[in-house]
N, CA, C and O atoms as a GROMACS GRO file, in nm:
protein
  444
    1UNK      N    1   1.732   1.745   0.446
    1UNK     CA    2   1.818   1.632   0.420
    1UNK      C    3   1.771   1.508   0.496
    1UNK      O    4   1.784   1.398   0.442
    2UNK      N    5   1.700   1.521   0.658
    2UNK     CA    6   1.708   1.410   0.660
    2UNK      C    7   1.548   1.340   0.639
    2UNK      O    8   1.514   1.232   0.687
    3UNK      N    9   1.467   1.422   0.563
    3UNK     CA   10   1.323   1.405   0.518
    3UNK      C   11   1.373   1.303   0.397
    3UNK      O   12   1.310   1.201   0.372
    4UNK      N   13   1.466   1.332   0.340
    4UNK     CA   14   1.565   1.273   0.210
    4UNK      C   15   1.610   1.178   0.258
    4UNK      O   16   1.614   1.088   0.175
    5UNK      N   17   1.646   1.152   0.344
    5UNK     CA   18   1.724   0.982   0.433
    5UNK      C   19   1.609   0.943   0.436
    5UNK      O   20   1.570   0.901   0.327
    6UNK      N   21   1.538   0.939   0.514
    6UNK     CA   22   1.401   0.907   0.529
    6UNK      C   23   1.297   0.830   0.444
    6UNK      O   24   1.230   0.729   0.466
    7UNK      N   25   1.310   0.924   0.325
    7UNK     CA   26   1.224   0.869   0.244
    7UNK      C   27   1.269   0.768   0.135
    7UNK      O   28   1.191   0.707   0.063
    8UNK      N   29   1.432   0.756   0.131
    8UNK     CA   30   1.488   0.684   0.080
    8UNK      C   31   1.493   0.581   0.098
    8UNK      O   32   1.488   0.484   0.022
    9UNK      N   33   1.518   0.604   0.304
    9UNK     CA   34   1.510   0.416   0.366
    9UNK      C   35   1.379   0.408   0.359
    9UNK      O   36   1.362   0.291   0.323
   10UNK      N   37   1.296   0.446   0.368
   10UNK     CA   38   1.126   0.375   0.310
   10UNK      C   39   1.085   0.298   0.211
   10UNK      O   40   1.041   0.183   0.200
   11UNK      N   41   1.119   0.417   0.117
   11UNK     CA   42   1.125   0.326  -0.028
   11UNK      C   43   1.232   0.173  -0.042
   11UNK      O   44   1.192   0.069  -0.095
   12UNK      N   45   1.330   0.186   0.000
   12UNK     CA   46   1.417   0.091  -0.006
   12UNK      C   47   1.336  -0.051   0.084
   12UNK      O   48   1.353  -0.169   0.054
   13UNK      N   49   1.263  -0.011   0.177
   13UNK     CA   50   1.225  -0.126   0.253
   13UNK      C   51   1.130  -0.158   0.182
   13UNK      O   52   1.130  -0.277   0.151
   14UNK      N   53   1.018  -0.077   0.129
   14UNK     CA   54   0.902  -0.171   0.062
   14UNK      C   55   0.976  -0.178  -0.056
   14UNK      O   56   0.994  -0.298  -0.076
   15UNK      N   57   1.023  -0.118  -0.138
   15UNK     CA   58   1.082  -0.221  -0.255
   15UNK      C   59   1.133  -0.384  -0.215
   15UNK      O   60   1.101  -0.486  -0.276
   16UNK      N   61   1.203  -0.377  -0.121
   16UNK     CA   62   1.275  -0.530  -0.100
   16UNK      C   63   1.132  -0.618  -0.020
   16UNK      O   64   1.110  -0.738  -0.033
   17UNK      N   65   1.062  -0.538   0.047
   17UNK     CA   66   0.943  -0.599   0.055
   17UNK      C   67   0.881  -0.696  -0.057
   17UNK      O   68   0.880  -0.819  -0.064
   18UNK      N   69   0.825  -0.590  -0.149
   18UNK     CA   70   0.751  -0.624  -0.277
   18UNK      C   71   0.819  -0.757  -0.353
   18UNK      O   72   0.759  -0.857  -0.390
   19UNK      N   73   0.993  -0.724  -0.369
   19UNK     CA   74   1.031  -0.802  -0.430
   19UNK      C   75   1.019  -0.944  -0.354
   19UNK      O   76   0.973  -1.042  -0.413
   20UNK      N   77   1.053  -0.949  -0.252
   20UNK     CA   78   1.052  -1.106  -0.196
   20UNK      C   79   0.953  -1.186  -0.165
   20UNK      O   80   0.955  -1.308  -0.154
   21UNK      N   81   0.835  -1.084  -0.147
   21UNK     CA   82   0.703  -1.215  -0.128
   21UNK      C   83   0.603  -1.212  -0.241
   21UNK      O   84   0.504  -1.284  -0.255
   22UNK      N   85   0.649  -1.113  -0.321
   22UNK     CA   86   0.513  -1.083  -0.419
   22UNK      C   87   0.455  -1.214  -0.481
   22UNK      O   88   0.336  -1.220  -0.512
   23UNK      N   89   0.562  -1.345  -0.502
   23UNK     CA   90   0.507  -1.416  -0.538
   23UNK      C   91   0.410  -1.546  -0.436
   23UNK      O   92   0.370  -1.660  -0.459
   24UNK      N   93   0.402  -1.459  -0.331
   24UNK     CA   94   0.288  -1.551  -0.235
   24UNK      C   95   0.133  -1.514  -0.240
   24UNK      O   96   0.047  -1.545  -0.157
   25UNK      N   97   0.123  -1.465  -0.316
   25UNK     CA   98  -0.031  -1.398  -0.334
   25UNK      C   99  -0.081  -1.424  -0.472
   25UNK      O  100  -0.005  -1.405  -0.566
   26UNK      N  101  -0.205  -1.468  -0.493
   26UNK     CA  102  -0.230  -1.475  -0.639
   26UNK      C  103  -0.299  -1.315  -0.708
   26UNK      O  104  -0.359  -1.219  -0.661
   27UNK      N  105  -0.268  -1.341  -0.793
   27UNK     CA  106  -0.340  -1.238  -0.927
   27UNK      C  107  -0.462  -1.234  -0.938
   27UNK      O  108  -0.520  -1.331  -0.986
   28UNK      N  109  -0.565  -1.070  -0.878
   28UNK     CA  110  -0.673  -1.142  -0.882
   28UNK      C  111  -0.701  -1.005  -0.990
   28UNK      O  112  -0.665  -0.888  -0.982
   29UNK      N  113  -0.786  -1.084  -1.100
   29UNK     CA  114  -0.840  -0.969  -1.219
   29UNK      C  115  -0.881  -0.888  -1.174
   29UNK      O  116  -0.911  -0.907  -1.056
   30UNK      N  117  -0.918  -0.718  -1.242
   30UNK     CA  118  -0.987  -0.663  -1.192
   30UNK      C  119  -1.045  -0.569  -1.270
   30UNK      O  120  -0.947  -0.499  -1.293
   31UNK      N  121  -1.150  -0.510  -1.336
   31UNK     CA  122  -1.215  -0.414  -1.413
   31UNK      C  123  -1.155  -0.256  -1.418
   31UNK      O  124  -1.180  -0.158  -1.489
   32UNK      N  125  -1.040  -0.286  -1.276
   32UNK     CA  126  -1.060  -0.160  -1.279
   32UNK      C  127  -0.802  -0.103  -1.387
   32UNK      O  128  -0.724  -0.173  -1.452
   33UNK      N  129  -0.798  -0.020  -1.358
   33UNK     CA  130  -0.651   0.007  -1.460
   33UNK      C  131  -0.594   0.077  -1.353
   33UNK      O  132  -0.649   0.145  -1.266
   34UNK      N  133  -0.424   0.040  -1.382
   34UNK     CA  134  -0.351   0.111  -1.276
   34UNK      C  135  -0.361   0.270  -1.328
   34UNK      O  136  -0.362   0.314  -1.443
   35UNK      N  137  -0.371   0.347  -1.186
   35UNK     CA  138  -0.394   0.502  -1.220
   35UNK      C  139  -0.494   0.500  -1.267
   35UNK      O  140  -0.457   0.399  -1.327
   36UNK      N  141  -0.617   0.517  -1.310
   36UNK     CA  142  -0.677   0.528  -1.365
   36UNK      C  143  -0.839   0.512  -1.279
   36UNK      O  144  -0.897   0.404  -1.277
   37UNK      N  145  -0.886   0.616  -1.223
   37UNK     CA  146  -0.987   0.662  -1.131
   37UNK      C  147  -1.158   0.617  -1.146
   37UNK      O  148  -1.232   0.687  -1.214
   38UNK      N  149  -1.207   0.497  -1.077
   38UNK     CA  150  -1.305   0.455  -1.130
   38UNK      C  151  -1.437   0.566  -1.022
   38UNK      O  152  -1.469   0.544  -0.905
   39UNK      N  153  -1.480   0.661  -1.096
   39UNK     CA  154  -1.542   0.729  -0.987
   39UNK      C  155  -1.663   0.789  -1.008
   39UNK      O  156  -1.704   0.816  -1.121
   40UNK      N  157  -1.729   0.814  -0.893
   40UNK     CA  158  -1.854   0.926  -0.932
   40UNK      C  159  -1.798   1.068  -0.926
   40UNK      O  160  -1.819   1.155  -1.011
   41UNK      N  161  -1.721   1.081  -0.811
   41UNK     CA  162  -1.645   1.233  -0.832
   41UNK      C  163  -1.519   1.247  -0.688
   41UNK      O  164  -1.535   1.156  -0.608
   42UNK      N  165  -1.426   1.327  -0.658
   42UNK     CA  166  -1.369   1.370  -0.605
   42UNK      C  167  -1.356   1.432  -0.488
   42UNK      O  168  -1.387   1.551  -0.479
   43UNK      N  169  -1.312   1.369  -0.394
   43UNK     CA  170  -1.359   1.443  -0.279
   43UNK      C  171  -1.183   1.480  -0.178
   43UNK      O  172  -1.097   1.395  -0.155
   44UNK      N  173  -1.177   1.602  -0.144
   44UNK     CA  174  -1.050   1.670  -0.107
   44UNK      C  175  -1.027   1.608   0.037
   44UNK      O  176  -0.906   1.628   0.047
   45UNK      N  177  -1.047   1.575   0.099
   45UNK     CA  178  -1.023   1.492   0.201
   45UNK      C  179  -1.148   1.451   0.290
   45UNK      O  180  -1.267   1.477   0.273
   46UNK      N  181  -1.082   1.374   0.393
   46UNK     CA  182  -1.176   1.230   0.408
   46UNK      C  183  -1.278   1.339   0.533
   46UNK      O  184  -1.221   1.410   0.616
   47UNK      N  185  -1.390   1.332   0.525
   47UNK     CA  186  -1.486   1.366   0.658
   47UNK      C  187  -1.576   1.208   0.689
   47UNK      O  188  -1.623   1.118   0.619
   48UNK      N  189  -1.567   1.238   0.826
   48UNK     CA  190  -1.660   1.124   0.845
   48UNK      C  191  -1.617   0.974   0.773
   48UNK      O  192  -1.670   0.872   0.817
   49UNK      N  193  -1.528   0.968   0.671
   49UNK     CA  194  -1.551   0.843   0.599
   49UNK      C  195  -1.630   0.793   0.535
   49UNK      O  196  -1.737   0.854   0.537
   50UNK      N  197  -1.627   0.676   0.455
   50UNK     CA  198  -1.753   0.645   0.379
   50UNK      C  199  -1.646   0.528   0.325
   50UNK      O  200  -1.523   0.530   0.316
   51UNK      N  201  -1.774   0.397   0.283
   51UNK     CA  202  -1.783   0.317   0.203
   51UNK      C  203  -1.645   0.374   0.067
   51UNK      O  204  -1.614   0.492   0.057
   52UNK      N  205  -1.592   0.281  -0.006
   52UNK     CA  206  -1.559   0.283  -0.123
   52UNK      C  207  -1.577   0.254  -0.236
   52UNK      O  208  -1.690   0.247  -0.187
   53UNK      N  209  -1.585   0.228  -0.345
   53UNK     CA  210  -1.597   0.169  -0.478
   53UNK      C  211  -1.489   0.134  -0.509
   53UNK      O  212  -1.385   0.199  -0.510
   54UNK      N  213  -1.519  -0.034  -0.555
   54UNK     CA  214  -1.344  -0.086  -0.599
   54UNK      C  215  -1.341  -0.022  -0.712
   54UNK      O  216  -1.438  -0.019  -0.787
   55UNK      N  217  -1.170   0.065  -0.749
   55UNK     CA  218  -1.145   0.121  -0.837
   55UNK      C  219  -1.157   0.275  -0.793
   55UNK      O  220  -1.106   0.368  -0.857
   56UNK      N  221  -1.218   0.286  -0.697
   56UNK     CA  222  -1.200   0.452  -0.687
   56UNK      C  223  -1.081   0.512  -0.623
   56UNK      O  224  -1.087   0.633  -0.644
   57UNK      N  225  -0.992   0.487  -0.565
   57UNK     CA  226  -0.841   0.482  -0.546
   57UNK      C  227  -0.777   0.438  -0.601
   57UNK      O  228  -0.731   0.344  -0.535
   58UNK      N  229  -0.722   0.444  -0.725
   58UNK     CA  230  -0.620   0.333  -0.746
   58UNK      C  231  -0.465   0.358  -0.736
   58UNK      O  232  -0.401   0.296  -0.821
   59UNK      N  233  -0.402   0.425  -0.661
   59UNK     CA  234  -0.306   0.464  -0.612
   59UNK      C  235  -0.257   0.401  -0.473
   59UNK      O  236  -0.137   0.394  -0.446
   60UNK      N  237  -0.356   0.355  -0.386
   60UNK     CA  238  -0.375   0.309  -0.263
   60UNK      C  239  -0.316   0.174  -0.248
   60UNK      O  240  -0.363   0.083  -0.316
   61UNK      N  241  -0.211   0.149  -0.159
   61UNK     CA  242  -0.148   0.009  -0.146
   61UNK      C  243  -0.205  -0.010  -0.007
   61UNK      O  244  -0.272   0.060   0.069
   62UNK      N  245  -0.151  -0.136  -0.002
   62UNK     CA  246  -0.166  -0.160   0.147
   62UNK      C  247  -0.059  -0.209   0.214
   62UNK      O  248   0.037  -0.257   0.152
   63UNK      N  249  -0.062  -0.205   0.324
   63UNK     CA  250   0.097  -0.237   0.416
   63UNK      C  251   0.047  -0.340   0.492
   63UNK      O  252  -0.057  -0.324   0.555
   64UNK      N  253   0.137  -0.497   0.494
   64UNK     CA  254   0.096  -0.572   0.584
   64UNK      C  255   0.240  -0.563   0.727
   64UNK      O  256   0.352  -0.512   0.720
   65UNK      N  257   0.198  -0.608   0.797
   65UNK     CA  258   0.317  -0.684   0.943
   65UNK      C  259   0.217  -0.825   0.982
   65UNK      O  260   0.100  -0.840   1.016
   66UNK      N  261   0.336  -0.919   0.956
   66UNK     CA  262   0.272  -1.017   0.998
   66UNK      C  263   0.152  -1.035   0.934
   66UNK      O  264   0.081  -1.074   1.026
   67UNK      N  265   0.080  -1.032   0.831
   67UNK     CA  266  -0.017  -1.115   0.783
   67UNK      C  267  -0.119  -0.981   0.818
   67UNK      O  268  -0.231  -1.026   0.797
   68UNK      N  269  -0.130  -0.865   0.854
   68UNK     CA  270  -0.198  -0.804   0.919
   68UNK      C  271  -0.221  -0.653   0.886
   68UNK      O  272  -0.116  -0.592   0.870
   69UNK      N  273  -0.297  -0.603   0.877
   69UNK     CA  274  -0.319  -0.434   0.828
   69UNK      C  275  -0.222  -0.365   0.922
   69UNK      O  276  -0.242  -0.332   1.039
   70UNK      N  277  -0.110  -0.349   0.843
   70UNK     CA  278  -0.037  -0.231   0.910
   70UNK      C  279  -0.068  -0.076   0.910
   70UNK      O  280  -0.081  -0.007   1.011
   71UNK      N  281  -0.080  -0.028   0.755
   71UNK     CA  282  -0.097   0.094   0.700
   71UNK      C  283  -0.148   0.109   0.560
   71UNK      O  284  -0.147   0.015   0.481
   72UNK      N  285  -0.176   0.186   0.542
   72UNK     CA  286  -0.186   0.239   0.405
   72UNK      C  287  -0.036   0.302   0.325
   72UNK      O  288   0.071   0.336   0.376
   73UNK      N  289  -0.082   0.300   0.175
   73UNK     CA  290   0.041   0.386   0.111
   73UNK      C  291  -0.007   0.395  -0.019
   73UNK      O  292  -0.082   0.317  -0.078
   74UNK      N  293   0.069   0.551  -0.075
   74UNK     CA  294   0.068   0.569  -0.204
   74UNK      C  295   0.139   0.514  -0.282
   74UNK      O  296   0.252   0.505  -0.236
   75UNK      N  297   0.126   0.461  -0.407
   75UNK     CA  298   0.194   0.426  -0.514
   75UNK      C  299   0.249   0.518  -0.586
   75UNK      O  300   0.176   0.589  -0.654
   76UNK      N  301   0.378   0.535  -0.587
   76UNK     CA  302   0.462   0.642  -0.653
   76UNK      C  303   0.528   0.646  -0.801
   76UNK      O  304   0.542   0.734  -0.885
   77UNK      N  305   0.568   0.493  -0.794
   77UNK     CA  306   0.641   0.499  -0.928
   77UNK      C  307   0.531   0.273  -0.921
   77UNK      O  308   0.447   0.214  -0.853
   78UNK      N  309   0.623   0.248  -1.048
   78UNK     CA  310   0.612   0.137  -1.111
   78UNK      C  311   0.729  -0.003  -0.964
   78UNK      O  312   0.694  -0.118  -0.938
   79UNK      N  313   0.819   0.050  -0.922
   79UNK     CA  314   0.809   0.019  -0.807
   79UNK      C  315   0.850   0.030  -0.657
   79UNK      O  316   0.911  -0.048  -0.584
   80UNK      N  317   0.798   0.145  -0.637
   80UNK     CA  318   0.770   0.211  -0.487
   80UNK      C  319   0.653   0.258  -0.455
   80UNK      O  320   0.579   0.316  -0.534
   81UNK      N  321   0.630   0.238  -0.346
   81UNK     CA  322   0.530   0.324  -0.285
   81UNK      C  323   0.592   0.394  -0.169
   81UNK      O  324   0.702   0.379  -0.116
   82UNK      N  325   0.493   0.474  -0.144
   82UNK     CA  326   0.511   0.580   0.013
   82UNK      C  327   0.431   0.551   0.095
   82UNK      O  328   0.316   0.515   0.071
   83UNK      N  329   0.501   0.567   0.247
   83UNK     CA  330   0.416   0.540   0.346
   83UNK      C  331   0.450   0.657   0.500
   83UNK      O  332   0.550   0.729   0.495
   84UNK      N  333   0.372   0.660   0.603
   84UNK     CA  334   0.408   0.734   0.693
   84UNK      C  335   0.549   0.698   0.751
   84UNK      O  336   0.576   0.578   0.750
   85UNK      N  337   0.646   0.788   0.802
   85UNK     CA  338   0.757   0.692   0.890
   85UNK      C  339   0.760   0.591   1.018
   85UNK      O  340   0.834   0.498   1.050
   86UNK      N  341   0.598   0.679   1.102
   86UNK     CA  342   0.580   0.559   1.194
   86UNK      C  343   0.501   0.438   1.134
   86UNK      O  344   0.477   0.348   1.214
   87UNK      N  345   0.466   0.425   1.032
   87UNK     CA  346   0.457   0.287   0.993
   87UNK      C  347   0.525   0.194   0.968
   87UNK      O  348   0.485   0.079   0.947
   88UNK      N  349   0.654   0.240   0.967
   88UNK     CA  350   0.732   0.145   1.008
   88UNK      C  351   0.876   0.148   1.111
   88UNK      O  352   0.987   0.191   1.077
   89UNK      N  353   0.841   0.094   1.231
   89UNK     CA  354   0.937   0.152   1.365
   89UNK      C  355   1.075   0.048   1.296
   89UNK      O  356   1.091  -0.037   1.208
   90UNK      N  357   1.138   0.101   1.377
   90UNK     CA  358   1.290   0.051   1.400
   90UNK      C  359   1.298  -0.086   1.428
   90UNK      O  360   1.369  -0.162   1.362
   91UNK      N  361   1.222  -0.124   1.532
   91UNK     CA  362   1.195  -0.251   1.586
   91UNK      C  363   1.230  -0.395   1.515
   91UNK      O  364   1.292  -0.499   1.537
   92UNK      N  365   1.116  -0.305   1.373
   92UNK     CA  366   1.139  -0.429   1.273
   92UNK      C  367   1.219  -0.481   1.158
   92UNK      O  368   1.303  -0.408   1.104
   93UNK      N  369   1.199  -0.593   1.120
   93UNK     CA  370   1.302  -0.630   0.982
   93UNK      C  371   1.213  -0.576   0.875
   93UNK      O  372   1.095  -0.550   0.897
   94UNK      N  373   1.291  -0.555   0.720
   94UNK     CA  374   1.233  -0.520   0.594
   94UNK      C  375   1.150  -0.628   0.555
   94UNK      O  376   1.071  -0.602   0.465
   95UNK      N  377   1.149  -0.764   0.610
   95UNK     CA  378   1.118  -0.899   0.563
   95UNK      C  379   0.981  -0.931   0.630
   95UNK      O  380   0.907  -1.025   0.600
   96UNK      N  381   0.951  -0.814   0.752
   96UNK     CA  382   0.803  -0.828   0.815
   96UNK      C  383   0.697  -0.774   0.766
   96UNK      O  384   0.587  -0.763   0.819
   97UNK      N  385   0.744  -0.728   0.627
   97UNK     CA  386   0.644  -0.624   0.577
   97UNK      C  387   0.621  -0.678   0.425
   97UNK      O  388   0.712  -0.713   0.351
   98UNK      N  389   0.485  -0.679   0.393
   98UNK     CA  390   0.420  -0.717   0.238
   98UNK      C  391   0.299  -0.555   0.162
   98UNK      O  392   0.203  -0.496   0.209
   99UNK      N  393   0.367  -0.544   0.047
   99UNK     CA  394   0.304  -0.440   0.041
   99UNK      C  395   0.178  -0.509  -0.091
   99UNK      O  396   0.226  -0.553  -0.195
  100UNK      N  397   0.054  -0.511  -0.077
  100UNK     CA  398  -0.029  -0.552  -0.153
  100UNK      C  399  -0.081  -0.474  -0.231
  100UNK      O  400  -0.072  -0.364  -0.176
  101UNK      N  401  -0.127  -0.464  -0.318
  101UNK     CA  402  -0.207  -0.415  -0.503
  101UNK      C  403  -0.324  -0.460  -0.497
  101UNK      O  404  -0.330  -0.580  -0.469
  102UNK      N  405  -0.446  -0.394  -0.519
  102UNK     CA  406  -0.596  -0.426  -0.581
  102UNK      C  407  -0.652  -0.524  -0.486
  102UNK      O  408  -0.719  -0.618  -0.528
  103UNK      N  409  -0.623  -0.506  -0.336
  103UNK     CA  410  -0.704  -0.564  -0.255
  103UNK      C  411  -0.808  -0.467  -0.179
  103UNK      O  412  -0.782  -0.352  -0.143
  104UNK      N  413  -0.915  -0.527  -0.166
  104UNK     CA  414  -1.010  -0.439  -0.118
  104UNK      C  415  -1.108  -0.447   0.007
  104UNK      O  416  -1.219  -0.395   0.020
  105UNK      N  417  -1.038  -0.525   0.093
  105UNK     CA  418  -1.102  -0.626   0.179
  105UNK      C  419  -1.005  -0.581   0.334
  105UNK      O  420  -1.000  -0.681   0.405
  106UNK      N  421  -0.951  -0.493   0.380
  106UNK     CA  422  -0.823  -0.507   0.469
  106UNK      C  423  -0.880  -0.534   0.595
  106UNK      O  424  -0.860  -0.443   0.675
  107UNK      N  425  -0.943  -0.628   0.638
  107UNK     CA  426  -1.048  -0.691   0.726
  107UNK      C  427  -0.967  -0.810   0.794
  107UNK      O  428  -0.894  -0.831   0.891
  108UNK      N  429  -1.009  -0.858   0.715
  108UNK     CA  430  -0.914  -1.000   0.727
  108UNK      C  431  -0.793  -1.064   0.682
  108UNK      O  432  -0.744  -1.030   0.574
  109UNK      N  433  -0.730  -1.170   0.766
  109UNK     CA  434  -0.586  -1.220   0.726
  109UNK      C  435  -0.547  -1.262   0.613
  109UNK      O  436  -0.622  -1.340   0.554
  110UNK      N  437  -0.453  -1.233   0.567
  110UNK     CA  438  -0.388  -1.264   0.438
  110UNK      C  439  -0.292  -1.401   0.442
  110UNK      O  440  -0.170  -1.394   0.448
  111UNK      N  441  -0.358  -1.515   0.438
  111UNK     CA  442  -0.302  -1.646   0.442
  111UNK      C  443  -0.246  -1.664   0.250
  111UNK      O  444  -0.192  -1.767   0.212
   0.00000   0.00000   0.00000
């Protein structure tokens, strides 16, 4: 039950996320389709890491605080995503957080 609270107030925060700033970012095209896996092949979890290909995740959001790489997250539905619970502490408001689409760069600031 309270994995179920949990994941409810999550979703609820990046939804109201998404909705309030989405329109501060522009639309940038992209070759690649939502869901839809641009890949050489599959790999079951991460060793070592490696480079990506834009389009080879496309499930993968990103979490900002403040202008800034917070976390990662899955895309669940059309509009929620999932994220860890310590990614987002108590501390903060729902309004400190931007959840971004088809960026591929999480390096630098998001002005």
């Amino acid at each position: 039950m309270v994995f179920l609270l949990v994941f409810i107030y999550i979703c609820t925060i990046l939804l109201c996320s998404t909705e309030s700033y989405s329109h501060r970012f522009s639309q940038k095209s992209t070759d690649c389709q939502c869901g839809q896996i641009k890949s050489r092949g599959l790999a079951l979890r991460v060793v070592g890491g490696r480079y990506l290909d834009q389009g080879e995740h496309p499930f993968l959001a990103l979490l900002l605080h403040n202008q800034m790489f917070s976390c990662g997250a899955s895309i669940i539905s059309r509009n929620f995503v999932l994220t860890a619970a310590h990614c987002i502490p108590n501390r903060f408001s729902v309004k400190d957080f931007i959840v971004l689409l088809g960026v591929h760069d999480r390096v630098h600031r998001f002005n």
